[in-house]
VOMARMI-283886 format. One record per residue (C-alpha): x, y, z; residue in three letters. Coordinates in steps of 0.25 Angstrom, whole numbers, m for minus. Layout:
// VOMARMI-283886
<r px="X" py="Y" pz="Z" aa="ALA"/>
...
END
This chain:
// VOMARMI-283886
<r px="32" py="99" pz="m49" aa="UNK"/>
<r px="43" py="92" pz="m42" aa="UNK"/>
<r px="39" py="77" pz="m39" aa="UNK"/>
<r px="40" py="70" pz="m26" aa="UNK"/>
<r px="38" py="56" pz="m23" aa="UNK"/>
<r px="25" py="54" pz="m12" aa="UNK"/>
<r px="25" py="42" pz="m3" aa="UNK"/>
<r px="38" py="41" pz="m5" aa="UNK"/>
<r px="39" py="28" pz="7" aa="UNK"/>
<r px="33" py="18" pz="m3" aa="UNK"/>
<r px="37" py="24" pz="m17" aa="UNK"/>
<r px="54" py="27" pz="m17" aa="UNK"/>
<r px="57" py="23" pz="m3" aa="UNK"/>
<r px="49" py="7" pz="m7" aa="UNK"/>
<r px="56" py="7" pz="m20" aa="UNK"/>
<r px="70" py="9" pz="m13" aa="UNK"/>
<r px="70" py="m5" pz="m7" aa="UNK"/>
<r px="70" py="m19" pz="m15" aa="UNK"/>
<r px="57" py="m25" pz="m14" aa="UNK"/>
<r px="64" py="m39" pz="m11" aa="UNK"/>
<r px="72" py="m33" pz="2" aa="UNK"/>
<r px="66" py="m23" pz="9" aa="UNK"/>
<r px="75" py="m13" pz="16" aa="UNK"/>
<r px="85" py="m14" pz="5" aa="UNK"/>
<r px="89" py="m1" pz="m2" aa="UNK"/>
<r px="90" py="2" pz="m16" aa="UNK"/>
<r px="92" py="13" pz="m24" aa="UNK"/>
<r px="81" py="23" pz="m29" aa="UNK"/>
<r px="84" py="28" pz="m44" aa="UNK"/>
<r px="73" py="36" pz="m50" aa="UNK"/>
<r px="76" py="40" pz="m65" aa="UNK"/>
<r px="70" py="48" pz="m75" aa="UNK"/>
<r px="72" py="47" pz="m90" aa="UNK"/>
<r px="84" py="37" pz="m88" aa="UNK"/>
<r px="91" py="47" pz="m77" aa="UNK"/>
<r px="90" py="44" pz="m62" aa="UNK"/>
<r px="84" py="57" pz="m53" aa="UNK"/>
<r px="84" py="50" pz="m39" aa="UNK"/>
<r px="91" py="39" pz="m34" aa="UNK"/>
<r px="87" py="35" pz="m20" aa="UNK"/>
<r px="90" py="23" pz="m11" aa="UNK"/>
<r px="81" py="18" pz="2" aa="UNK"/>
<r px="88" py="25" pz="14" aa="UNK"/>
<r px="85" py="39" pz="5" aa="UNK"/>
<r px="72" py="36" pz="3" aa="UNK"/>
<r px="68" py="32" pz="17" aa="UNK"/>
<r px="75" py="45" pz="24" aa="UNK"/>
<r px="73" py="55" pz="16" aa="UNK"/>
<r px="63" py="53" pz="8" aa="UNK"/>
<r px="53" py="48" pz="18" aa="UNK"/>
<r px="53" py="61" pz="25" aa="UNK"/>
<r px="49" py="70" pz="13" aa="UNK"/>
<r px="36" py="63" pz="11" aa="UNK"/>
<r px="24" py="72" pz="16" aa="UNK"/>
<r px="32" py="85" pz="14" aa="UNK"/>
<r px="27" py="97" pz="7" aa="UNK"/>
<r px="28" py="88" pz="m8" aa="UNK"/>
<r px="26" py="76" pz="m1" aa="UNK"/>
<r px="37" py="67" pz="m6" aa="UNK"/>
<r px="51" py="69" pz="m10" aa="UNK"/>
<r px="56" py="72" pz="m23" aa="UNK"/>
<r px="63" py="59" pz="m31" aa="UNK"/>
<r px="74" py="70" pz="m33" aa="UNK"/>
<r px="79" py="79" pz="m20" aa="UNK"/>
<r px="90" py="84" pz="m27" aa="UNK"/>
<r px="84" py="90" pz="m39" aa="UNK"/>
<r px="76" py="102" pz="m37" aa="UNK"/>
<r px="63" py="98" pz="m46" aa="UNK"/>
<r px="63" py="84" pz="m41" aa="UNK"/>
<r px="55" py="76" pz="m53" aa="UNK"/>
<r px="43" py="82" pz="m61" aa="UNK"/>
<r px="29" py="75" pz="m61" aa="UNK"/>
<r px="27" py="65" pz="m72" aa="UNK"/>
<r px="42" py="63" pz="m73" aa="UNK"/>
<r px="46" py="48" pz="m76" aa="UNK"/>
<r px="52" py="40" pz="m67" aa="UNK"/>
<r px="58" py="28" pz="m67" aa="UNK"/>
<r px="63" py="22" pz="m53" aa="UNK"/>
<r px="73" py="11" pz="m50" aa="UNK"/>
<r px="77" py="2" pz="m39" aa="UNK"/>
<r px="92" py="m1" pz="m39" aa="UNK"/>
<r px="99" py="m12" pz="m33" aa="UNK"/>
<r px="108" py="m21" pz="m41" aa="UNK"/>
<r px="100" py="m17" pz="m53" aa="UNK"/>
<r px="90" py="m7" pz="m57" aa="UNK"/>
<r px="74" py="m9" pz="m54" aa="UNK"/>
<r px="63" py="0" pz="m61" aa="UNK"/>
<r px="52" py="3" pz="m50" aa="UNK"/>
<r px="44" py="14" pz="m57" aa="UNK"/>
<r px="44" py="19" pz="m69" aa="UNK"/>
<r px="33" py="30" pz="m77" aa="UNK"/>
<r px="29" py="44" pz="m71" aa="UNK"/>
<r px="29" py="51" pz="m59" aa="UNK"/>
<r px="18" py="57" pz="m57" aa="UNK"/>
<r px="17" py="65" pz="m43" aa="UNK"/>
<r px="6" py="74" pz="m39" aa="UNK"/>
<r px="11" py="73" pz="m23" aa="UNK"/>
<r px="6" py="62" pz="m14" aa="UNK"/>
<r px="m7" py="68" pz="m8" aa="UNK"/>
<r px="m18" py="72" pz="m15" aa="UNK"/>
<r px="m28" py="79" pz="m10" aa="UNK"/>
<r px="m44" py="77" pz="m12" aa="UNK"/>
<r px="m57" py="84" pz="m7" aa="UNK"/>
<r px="m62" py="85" pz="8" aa="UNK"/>
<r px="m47" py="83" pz="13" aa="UNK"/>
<r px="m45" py="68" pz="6" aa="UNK"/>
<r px="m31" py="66" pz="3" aa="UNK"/>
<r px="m26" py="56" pz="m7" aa="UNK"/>
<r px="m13" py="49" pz="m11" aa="UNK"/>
<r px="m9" py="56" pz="m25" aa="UNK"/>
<r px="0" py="52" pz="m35" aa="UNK"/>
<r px="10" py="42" pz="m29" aa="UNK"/>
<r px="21" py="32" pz="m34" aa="UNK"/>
<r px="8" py="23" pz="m38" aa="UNK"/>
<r px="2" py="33" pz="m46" aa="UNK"/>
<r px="m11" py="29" pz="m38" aa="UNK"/>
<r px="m19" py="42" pz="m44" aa="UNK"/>
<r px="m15" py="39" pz="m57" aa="UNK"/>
<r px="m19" py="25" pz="m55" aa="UNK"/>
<r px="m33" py="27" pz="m51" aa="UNK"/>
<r px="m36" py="36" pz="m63" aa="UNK"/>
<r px="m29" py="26" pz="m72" aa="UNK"/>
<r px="m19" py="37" pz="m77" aa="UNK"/>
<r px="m7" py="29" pz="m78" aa="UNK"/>
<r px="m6" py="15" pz="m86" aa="UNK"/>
<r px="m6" py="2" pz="m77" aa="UNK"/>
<r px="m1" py="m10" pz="m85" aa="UNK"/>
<r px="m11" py="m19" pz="m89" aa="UNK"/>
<r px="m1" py="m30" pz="m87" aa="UNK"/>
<r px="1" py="m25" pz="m72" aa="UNK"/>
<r px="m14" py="m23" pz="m67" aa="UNK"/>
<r px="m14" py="m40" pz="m73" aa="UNK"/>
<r px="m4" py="m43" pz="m64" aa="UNK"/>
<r px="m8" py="m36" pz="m52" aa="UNK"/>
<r px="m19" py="m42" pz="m55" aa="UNK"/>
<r px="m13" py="m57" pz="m55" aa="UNK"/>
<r px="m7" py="m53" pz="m44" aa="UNK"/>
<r px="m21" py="m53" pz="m36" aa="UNK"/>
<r px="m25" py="m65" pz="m42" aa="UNK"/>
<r px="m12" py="m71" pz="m41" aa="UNK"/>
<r px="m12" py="m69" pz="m24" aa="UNK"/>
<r px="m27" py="m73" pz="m24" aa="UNK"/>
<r px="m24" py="m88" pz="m31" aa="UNK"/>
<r px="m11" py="m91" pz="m23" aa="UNK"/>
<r px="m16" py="m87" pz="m8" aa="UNK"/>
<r px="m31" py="m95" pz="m13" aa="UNK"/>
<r px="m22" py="m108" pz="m17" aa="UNK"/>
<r px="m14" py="m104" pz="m3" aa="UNK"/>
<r px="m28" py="m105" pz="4" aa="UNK"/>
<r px="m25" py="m91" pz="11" aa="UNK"/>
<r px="m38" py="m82" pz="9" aa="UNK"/>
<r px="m33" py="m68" pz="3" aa="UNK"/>
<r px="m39" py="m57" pz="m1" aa="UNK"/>
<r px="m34" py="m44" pz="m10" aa="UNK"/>
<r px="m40" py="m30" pz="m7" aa="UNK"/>
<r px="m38" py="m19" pz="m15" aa="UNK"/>
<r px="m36" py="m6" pz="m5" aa="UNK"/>
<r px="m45" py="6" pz="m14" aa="UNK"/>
<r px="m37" py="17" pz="m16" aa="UNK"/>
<r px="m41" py="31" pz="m8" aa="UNK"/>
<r px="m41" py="37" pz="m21" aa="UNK"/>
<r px="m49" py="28" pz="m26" aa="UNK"/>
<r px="m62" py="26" pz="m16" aa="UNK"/>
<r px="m60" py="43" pz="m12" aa="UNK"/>
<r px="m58" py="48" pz="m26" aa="UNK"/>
<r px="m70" py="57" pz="m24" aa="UNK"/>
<r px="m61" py="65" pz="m13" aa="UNK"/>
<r px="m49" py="67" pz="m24" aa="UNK"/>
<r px="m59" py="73" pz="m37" aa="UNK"/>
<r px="m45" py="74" pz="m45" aa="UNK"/>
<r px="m43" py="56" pz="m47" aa="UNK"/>
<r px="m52" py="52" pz="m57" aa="UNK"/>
<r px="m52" py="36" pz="m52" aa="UNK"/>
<r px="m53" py="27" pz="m63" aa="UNK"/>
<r px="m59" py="13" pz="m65" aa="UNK"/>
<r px="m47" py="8" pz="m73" aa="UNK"/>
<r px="m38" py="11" pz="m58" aa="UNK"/>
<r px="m26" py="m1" pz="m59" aa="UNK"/>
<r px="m35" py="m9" pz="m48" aa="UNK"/>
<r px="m47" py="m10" pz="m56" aa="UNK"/>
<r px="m40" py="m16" pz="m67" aa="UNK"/>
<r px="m33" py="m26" pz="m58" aa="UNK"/>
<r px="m47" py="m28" pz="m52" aa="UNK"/>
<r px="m54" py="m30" pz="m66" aa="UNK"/>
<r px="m44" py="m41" pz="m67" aa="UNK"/>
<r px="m43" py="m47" pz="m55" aa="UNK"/>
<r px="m60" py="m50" pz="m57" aa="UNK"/>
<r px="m55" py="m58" pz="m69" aa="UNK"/>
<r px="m45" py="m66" pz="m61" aa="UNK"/>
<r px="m56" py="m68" pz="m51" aa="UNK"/>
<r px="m48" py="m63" pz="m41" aa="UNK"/>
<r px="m54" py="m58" pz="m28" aa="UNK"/>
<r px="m46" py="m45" pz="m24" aa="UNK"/>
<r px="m54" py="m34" pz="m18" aa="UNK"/>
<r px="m55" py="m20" pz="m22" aa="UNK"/>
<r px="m64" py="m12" pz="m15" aa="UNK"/>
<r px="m66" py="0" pz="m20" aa="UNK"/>
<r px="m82" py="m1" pz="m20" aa="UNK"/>
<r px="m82" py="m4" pz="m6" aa="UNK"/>
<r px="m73" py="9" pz="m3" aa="UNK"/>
<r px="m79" py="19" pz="m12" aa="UNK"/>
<r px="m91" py="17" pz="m5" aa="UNK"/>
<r px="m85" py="23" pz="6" aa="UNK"/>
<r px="m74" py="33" pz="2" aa="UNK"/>
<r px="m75" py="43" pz="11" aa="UNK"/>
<r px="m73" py="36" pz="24" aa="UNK"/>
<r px="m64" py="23" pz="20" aa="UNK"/>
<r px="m50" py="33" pz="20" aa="UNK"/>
<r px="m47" py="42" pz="27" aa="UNK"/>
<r px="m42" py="57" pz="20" aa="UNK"/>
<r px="m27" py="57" pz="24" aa="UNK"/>
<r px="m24" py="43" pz="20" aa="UNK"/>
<r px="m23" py="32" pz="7" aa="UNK"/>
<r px="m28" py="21" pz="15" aa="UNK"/>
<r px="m41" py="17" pz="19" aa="UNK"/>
<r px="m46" py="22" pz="34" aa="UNK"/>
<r px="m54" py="13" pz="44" aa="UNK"/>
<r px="m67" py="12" pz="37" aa="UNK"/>
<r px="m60" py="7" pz="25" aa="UNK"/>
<r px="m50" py="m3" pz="32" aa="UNK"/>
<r px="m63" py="m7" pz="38" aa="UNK"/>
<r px="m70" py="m9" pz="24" aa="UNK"/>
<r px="m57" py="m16" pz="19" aa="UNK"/>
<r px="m57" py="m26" pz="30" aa="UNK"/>
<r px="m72" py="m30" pz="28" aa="UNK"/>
<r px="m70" py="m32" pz="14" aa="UNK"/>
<r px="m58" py="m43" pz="17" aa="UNK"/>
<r px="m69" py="m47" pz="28" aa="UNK"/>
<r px="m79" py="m50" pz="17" aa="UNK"/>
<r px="m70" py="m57" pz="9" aa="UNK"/>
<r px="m65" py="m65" pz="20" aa="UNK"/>
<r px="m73" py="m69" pz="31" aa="UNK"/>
<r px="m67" py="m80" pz="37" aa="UNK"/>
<r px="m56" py="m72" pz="41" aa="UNK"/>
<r px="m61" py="m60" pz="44" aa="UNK"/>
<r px="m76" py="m61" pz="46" aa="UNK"/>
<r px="m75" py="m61" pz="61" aa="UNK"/>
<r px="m64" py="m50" pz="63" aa="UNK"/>
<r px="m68" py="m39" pz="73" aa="UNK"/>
<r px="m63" py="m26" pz="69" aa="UNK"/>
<r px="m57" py="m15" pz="78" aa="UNK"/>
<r px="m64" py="m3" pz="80" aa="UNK"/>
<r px="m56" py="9" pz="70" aa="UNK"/>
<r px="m49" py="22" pz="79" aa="UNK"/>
<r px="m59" py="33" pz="80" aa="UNK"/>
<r px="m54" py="48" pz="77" aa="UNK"/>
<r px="m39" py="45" pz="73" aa="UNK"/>
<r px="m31" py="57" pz="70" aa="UNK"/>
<r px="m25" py="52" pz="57" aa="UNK"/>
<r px="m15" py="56" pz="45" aa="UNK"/>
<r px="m15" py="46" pz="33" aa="UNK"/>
<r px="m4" py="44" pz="23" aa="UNK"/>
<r px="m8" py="56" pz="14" aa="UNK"/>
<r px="m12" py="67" pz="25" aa="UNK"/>
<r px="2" py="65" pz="29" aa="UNK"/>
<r px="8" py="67" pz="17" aa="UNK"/>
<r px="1" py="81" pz="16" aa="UNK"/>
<r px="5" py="94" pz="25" aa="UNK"/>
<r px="m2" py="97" pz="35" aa="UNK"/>
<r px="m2" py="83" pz="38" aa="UNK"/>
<r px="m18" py="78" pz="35" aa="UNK"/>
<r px="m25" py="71" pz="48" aa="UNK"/>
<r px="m38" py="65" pz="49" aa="UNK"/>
<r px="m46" py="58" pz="60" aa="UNK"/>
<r px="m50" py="45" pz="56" aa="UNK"/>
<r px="m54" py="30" pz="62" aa="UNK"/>
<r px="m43" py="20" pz="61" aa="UNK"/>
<r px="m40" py="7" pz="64" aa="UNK"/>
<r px="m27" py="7" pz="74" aa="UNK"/>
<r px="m18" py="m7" pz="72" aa="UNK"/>
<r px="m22" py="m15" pz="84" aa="UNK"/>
<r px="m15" py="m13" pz="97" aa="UNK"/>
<r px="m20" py="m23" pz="106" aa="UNK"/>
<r px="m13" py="m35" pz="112" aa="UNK"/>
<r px="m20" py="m44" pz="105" aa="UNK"/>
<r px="m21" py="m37" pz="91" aa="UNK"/>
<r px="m8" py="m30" pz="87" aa="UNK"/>
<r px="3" py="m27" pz="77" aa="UNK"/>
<r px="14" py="m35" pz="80" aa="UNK"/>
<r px="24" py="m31" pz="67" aa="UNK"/>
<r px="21" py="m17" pz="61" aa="UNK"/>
<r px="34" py="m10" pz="57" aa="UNK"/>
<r px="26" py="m1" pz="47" aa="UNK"/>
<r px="26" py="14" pz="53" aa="UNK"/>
<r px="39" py="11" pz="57" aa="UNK"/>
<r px="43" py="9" pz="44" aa="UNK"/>
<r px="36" py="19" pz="38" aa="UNK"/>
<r px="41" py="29" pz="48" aa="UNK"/>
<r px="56" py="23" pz="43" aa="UNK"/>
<r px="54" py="26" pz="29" aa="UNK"/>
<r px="55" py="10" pz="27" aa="UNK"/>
<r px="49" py="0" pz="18" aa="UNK"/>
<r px="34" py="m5" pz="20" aa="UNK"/>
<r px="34" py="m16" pz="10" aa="UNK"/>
<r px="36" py="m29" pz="14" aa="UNK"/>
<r px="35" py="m25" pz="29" aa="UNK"/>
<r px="26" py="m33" pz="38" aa="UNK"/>
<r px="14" py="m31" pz="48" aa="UNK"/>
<r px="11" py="m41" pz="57" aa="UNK"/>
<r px="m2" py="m39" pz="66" aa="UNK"/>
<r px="m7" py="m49" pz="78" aa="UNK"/>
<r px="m20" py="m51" pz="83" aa="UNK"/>
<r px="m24" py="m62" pz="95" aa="UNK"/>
<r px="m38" py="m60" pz="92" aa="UNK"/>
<r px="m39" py="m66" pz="79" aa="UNK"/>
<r px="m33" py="m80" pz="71" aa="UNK"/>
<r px="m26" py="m81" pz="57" aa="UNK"/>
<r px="m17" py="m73" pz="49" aa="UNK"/>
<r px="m18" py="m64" pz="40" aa="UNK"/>
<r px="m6" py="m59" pz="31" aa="UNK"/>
<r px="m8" py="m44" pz="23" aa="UNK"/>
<r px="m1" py="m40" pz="11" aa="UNK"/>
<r px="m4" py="m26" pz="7" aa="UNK"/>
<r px="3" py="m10" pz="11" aa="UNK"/>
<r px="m1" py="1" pz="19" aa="UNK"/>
<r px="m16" py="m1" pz="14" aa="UNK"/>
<r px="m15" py="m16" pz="20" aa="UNK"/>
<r px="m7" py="m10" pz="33" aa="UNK"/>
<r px="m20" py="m1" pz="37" aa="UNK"/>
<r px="m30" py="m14" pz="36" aa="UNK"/>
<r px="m22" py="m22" pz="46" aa="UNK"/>
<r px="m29" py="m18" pz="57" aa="UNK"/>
<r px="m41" py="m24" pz="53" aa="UNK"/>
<r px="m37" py="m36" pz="45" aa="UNK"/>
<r px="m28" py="m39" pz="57" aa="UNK"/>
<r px="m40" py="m40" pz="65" aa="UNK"/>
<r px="m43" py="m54" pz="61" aa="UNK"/>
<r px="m30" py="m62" pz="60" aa="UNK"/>
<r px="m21" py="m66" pz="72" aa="UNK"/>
<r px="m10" py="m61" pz="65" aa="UNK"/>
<r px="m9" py="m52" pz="53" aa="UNK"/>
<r px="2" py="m51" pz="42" aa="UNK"/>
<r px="3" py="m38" pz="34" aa="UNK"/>
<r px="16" py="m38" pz="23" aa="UNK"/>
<r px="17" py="m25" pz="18" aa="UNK"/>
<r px="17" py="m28" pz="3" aa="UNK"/>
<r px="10" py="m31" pz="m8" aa="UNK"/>
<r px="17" py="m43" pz="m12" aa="UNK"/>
<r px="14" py="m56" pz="m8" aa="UNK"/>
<r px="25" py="m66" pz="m1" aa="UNK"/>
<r px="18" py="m79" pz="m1" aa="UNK"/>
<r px="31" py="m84" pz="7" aa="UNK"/>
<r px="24" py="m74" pz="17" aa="UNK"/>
<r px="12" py="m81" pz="15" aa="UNK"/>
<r px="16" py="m94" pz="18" aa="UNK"/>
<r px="25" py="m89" pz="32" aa="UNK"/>
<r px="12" py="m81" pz="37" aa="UNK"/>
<r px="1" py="m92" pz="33" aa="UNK"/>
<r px="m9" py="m82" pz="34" aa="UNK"/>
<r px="m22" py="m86" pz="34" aa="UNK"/>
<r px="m27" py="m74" pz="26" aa="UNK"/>
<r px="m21" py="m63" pz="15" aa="UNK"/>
<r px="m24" py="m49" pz="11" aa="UNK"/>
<r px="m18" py="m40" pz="1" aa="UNK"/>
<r px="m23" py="m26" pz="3" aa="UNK"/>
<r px="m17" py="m20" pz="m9" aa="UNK"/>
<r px="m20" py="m5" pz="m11" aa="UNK"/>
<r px="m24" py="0" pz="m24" aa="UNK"/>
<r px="m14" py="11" pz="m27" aa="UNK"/>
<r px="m5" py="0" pz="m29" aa="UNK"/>
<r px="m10" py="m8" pz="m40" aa="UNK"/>
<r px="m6" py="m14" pz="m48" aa="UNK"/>
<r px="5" py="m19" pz="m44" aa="UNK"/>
<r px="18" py="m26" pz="m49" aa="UNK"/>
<r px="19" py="m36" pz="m37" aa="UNK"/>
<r px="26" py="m49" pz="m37" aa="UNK"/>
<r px="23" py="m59" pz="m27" aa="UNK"/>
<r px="32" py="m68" pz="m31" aa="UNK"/>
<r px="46" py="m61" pz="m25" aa="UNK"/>
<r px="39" py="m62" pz="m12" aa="UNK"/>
<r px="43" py="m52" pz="0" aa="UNK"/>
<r px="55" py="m59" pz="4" aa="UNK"/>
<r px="58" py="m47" pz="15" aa="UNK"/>
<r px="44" py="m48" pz="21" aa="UNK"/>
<r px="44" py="m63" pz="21" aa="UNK"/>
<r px="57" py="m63" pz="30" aa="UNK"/>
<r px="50" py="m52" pz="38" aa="UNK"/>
<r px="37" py="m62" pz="39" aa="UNK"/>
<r px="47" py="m74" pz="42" aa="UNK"/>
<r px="52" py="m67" pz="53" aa="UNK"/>
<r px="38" py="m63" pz="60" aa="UNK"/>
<r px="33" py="m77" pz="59" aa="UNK"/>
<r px="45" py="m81" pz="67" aa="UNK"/>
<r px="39" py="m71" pz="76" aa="UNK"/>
<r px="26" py="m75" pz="77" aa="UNK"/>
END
């Protein structure tokens, strides 16, 4: 079976870039037992390899020149180099296509570079040491932004795969899933994160739509009452916009298929008026570039309302602004799971979320190296302002 890499924008496209300077190119060398089979560099990646996803294997070989490509359980090791040589990834491949598709038309995000499947049946090994310290990562935030007097919460997006397992018969979900360990921990630590996975299953069927990972209306809804519950004094009040009726729609994973998959669902457009509107949203231009989403930002106004709310999160995060934004005069999203508590301090916001979503934890983050591109990308909006 020749291999392919799906979702190819955030897996060897966000590893060709240094993390500390975004935009900047480095080579892409993927190895196997000791000898490289695909070097690569940023401008390759954008241009060519952007265009190959959704085609009839959806994704594009790590090897174009070789006629088998990479077999399936091949390992792999992948290294950035710049002045010297950064491992990124290291174990198995394992690639069974980016789609996979459940009963009654339900499609689901399949085996990817974070092994998400594998994860929620607890088929590969996570490092004790690694669901610990994702778990003081939690706790860490939690402390820091309590002694800063900012209110915060964490919410823990469920996966589709996860709260609709009933549609996808083949994914045996287990209970020892990386986030019910951190969770288990993060009790102990007294830490408040949220997981709502009993809140979602309850519902499964009508908080996602088929086509698409993330959450649809309803469940953006269900997420923002939650936050609602947990802070009142910020958004108890907040009046919610009525969700488009009947929108012809094609999520993330219906168009990765052939014929392209379209649903009609209720959304929640991003506001439009003069009053409440997005003032900084380079997003579908970059993804339409073939660019780098992380550490970009999303900066939404709004007349009607007072204070500042900053959001740290990815596309799960980037769907809820629409209703969280709904409350705060002005609303900061950094693409990014890491925190930059320089950020922080610039934006003074008067409340913080992380959304992070559960495919990718745990996690390896480091806040302490900041995000010195996006707090110069913040610096300059301020001076906007």
């Amino acid at each position: 079976m020749k291999g392919h890499i799906d979702r190819f924008n955030s897996t060897i496209a966000g590893w060709a870039f240094d993390p500390n300077y975004p935009g900047r190119a480095v080579e892409i060398v993927i190895e196997h037992n000791g000898h490289p089979i695909y070097r690569c560099t940023a401008d390759f990646c954008r241009i060519d390899l952007l265009d190959a996803v959704g085609e009839e294997n959806h994704g594009f070989s790590f090897d174009p020149t070789e006629e088998d490509g990479f077999t399936r359980n091949m390992h792999l090791s992948v290294f950035a180099v710049t002045d010297k040589k950064h491992l990124l990834h290291e174990g198995l491949w394992m690639y069974e296509g980016a789609v996979a598709f459940g009963e009654d038309e339900w499609l689901f995000l399949n085996t990817d570079s974070n092994q998400v499947n594998l994860r929620i049946s607890a088929q590969v090994d996570i490092e004790a040491e690694k669901i610990h310290r994702t778990a003081l990562l939690f706790a860490m935030r939690e402390a820091t932004l309590k002694q800063l007097g900012i209110p915060y919460r964490s919410l823990i997006l469920p996966e589709k795969n996860v709260v609709c397992s009933q549609f996808l018969p083949g994914l045996a979900v287990s209970e020892m899933r990386p986030v019910n360990l951190i969770m288990e921990q993060l009790s102990r630590l007294n830490c408040t994160a949220i997981y709502p996975i009993d809140e979602f299953r309850g519902n499964a069927s009508i908080l996602f739509s088929k086509t698409d990972t993330h959450a649809n209306a309803s469940g953006y809804r269900l997420i923002f009452e939650i936050i609602r519950s947990e802070l009142p004094e910020l958004f108890g009040d907040v009046k919610l916009p009525s969700p488009v009726l009947n929108t012809k729609f094609c999520g993330d994973l219906g168009g990765k298929i052939r014929p392209v998959r379209i649903e009609t669902v209720e959304e929640y457009a991003h506001p439009a008026s003069a009053e409440h509107y997005y003032k900084h949203d380079n997003v579908l231009e970059t993804i339409a570039s073939g660019g780098r989403l992380r550490g970009q930002t999303i900066y939404v106004v709004n007349e009607h309302a007072k204070n500042r709310l900053l959001v740290f999160g990815t596309s799960s995060a980037y769907h809820a602004l629409p209703l969280l934004s709904c409350g705060f005069a002005q609303t900061l999203m950094i693409w990014e799971n890491t925190f930059d508590y320089r950020v922080i301090e610039l934006f003074k916001p008067d409340c913080i979320l992380w959304l992070p979503a559960e495919r990718f934890l745990p996690t390896d983050l480091n806040d302490v190296s900041g995000l010195p591109a996006t707090f110069q990308q913040v610096s300059k909006l301020m001076t906007e302002l």
